[in-house]
C-alpha positions as CSV (number, residue, x, y, z in Angstrom):
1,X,202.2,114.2,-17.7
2,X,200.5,117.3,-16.3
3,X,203.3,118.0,-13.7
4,X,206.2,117.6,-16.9
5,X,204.4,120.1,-19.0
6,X,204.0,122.2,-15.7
7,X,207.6,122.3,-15.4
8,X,208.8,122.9,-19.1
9,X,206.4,125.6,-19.2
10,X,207.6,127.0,-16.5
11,X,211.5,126.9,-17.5
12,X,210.6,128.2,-20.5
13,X,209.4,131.5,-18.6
14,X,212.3,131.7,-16.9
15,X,214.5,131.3,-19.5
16,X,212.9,134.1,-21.3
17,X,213.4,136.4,-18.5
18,X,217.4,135.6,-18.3
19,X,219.4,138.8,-19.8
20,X,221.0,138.2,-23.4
21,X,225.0,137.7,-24.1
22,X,224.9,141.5,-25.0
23,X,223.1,142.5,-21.8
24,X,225.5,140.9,-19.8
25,X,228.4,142.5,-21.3
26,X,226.5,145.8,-20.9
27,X,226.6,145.0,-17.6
28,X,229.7,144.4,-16.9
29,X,230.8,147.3,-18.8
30,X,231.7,150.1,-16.2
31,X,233.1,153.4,-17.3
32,X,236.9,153.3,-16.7
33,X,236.6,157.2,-15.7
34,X,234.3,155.9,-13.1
35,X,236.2,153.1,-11.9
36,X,239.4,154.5,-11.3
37,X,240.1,158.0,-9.7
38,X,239.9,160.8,-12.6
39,X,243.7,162.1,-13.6
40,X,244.7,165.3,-13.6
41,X,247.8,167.4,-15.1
42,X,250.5,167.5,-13.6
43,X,251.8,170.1,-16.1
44,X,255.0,170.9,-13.5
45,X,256.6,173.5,-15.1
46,X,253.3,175.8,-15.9
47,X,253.3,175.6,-11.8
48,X,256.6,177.0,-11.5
49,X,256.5,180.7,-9.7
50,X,258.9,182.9,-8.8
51,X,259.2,185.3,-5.2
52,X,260.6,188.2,-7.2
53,X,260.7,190.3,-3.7
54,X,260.0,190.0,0.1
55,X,260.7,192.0,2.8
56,X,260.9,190.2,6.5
57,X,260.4,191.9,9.6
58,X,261.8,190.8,12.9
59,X,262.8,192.3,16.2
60,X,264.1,190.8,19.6
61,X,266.0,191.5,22.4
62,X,269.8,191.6,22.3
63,X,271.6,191.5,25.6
64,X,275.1,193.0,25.9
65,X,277.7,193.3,28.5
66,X,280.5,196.0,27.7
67,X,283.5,196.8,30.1
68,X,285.8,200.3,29.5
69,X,287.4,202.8,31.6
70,X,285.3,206.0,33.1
71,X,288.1,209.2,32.8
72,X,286.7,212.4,34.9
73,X,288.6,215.0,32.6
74,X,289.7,215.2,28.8
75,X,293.4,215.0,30.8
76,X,292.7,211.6,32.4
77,X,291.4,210.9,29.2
78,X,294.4,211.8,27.1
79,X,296.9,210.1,30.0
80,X,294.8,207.1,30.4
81,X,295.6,207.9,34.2
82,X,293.1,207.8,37.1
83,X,290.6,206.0,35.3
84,X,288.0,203.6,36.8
85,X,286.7,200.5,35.3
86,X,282.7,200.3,34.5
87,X,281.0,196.7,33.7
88,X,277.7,197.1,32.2
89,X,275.1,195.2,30.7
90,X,272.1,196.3,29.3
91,X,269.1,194.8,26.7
92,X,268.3,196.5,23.8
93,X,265.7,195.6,20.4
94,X,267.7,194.6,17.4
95,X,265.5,194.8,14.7
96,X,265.6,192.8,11.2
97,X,266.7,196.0,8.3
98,X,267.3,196.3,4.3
99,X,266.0,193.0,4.4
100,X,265.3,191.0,0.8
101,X,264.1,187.7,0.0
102,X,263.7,186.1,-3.3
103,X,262.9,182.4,-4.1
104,X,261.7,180.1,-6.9
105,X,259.6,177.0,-6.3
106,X,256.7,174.7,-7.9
107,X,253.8,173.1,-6.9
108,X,253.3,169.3,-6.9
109,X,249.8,167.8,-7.3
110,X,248.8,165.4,-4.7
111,X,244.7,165.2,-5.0
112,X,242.1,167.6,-6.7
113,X,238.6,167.4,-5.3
114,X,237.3,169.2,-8.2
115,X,238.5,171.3,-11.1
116,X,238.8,174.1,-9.1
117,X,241.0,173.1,-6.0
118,X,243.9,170.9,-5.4
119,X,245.8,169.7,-2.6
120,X,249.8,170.2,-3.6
121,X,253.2,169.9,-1.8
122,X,255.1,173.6,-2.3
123,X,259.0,172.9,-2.7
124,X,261.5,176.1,-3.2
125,X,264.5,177.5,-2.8
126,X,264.6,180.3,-0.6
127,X,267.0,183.2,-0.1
128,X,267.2,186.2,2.7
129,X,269.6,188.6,3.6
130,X,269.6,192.3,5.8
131,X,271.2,193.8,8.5
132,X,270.3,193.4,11.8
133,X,270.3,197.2,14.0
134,X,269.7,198.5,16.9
135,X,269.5,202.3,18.6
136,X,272.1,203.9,19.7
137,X,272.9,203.0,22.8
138,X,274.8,205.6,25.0
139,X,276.9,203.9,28.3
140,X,277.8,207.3,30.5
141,X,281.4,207.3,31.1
142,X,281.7,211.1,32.5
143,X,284.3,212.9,30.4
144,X,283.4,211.0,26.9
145,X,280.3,208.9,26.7
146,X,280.6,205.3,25.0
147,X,278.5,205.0,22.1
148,X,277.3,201.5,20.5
149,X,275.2,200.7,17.2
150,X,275.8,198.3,14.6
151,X,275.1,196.8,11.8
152,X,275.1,193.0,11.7
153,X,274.8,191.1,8.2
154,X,272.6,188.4,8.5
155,X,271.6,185.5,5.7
156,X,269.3,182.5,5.3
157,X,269.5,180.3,2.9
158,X,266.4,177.9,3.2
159,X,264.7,175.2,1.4
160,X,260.9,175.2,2.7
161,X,258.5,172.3,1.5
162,X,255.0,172.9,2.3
163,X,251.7,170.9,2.1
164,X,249.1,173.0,0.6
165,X,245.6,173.9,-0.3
166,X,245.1,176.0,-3.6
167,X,241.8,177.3,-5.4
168,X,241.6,179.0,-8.6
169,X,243.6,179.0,-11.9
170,X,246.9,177.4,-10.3
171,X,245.1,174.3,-9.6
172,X,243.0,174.2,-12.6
173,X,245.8,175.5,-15.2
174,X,243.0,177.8,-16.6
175,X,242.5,181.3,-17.1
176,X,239.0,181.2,-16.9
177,X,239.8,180.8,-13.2
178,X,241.1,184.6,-12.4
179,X,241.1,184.3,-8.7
180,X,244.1,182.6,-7.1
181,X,243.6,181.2,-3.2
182,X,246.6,179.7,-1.4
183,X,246.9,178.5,2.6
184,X,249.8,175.6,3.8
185,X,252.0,175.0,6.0
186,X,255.4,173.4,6.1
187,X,259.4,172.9,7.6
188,X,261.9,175.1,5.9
189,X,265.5,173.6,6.6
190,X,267.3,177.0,6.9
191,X,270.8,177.9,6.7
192,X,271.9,181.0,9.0
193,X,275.2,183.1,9.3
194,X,275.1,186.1,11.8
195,X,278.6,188.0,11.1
196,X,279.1,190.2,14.2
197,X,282.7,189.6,14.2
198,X,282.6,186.7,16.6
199,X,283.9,184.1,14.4
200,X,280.2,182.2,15.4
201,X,279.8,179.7,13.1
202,X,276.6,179.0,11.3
203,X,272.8,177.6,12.5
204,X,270.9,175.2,11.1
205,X,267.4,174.6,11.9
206,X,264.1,173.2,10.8
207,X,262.2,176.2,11.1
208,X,257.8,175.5,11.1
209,X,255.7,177.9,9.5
210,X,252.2,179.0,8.1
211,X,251.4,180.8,5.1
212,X,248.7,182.2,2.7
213,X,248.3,183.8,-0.7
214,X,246.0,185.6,-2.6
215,X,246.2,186.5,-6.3
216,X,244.9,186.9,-9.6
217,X,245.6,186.0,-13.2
218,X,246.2,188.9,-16.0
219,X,248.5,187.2,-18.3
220,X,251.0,186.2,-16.2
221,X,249.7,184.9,-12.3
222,X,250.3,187.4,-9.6
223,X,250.3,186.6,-5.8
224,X,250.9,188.1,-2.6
225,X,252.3,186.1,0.2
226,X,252.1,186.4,3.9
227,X,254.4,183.5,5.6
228,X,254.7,183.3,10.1
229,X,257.7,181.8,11.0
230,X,257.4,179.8,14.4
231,X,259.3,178.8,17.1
232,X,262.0,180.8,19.1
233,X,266.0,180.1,18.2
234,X,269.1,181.5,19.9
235,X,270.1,183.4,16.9
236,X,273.9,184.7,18.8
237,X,275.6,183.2,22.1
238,X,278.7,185.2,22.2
239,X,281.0,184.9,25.3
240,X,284.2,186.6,25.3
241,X,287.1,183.9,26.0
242,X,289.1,186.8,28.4
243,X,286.7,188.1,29.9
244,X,288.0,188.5,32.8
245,X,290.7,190.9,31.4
246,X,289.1,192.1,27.9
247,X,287.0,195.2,27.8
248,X,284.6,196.2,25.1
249,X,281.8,193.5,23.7
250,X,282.3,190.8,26.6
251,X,279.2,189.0,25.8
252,X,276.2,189.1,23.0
253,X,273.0,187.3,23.5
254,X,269.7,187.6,21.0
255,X,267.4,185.0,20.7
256,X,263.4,184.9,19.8
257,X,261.1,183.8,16.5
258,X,262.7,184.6,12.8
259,X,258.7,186.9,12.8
260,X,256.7,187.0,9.7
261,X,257.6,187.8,5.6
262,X,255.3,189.7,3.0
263,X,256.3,188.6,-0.7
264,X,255.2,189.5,-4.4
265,X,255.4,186.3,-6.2
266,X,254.9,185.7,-10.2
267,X,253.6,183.1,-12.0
268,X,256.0,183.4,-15.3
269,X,253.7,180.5,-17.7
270,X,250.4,181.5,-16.5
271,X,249.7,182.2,-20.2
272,X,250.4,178.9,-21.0
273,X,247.3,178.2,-19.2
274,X,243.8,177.4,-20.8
275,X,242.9,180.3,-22.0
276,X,239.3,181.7,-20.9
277,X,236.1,180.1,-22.1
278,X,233.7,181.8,-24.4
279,X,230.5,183.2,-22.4
């Protein structure tokens, strides 16, 4: 009898410890914001900006062979008699001029660490045009020098997408975040057309690249941009189909990296954003 009461004594203590119907379901009760990752806004078109100007610089050598006819006296010249053929070729630096770049893209939230900083994919639209020129170049043909510059229209129409990191009010949406911080870097499938009067047709390429932007926010978003193209491309490949006979251009060659683009970017809605809290 001793060892029964022993035992219903001691069920009854543990009984008493056990946690009540409304302590397990406090339990069991977990935060859903805890639980599952914390949302953030996508908000897309209050991450819309617009590159409302750029200017690109780029220079690399252009090799060209010319063929004409050295006269020794203005009455060679005029009688195109007693002429001798010269075959030159000679490198020069053709530099990127009257260059302008616009584009419009938006930022696409991937993860945000915390309020401040996000990790994004940048996709745009990208446009460039100039003129590519060179220095005179002077080929000494005795009686009447020949003389060669140029202006060569050049274009890129691109579509970059970049994987980014991004501090400040365009990853928060607010305005109490003034200072905007910007590094990524991406593939931008780029259309190019070089008209030198070659009938060359155009380039595509998947050009790589590295950028970063710094900015602030006073009403609308302002940024400044500096983007690195990379990689070297054979931009012209001209050889003259007769030249064996042909004089003048006989053959073009310029090759090297697309270089590096500064650009002034806005952020229109920026004043869409939360506006600054109260100190």
């Amino acid at each position: 009898m001793r060892n029964k009461a022993a035992w219903y004594l001691l069920a009854v203590l543990l009984l008493s410890y056990l946690p009540s119907e409304a302590q397990f379901s406090s339990l069991n009760r977990f935060p859903k914001n805890k639980t599952k990752e914390k949302k953030f806004p996508m908000a897309l078109h209050k991450r819309i900006y617009v590159g409302v100007y750029g200017k690109q610089f780029m220079s690399n050598p252009m090799t060209m062979r010319v063929r004409d006819t050295v006269y020794y006296d203005s009455y060679d010249f005029k009688d195109k008699i007693g002429g001798k053929e010269i075959d030159t070729t000679f490198t020069t630096a053709a530099r990127l001029s009257k260059s302008i770049s616009a584009f419009l893209g938006v930022s696409v939230p991937i993860a945000m660490p915390n309020e401040r900083s996000m990790f994004c994919l940048d996709i745009e639209a990208n446009i460039l045009t100039g003129a590519l020129t060179y220095d005179t170049v002077v080929v000494p043909l005795q009686y009447r020098d020949l003389k060669l510059a140029e202006t060569i229209p050049f274009m890129v129409a691109s579509l970059p997408i970049s994987f980014n990191y991004k501090f400040g009010g365009d990853a928060s949406l607010s305005r109490d975040h003034r200072t905007l911080l910007s590094a990524g870097a991406g593939i931008a499938t780029s259309y190019i057309t070089i008209d030198d009067n070659t009938n060359a047709e155009a380039l595509i390429k998947a050009v790589p690249f590295v950028k970063a932007e710094v900015g602030f926010v006073w009403g609308v978003g302002f940024k400044v941009r500096g983007t690195a193209y990379l990689g070297n491309y054979n931009l012209i490949d001209y050889q003259s189909p007769e030249a064996s006979t042909a004089v003048g251009m006989l053959s073009r060659q310029y090759s090297g990296p697309l270089g590096y683009n500064v650009s002034v970017i806005i952020m229109p809605l920026a004043f869409t954003w939360d506006k600054p809290l109260i100190r």
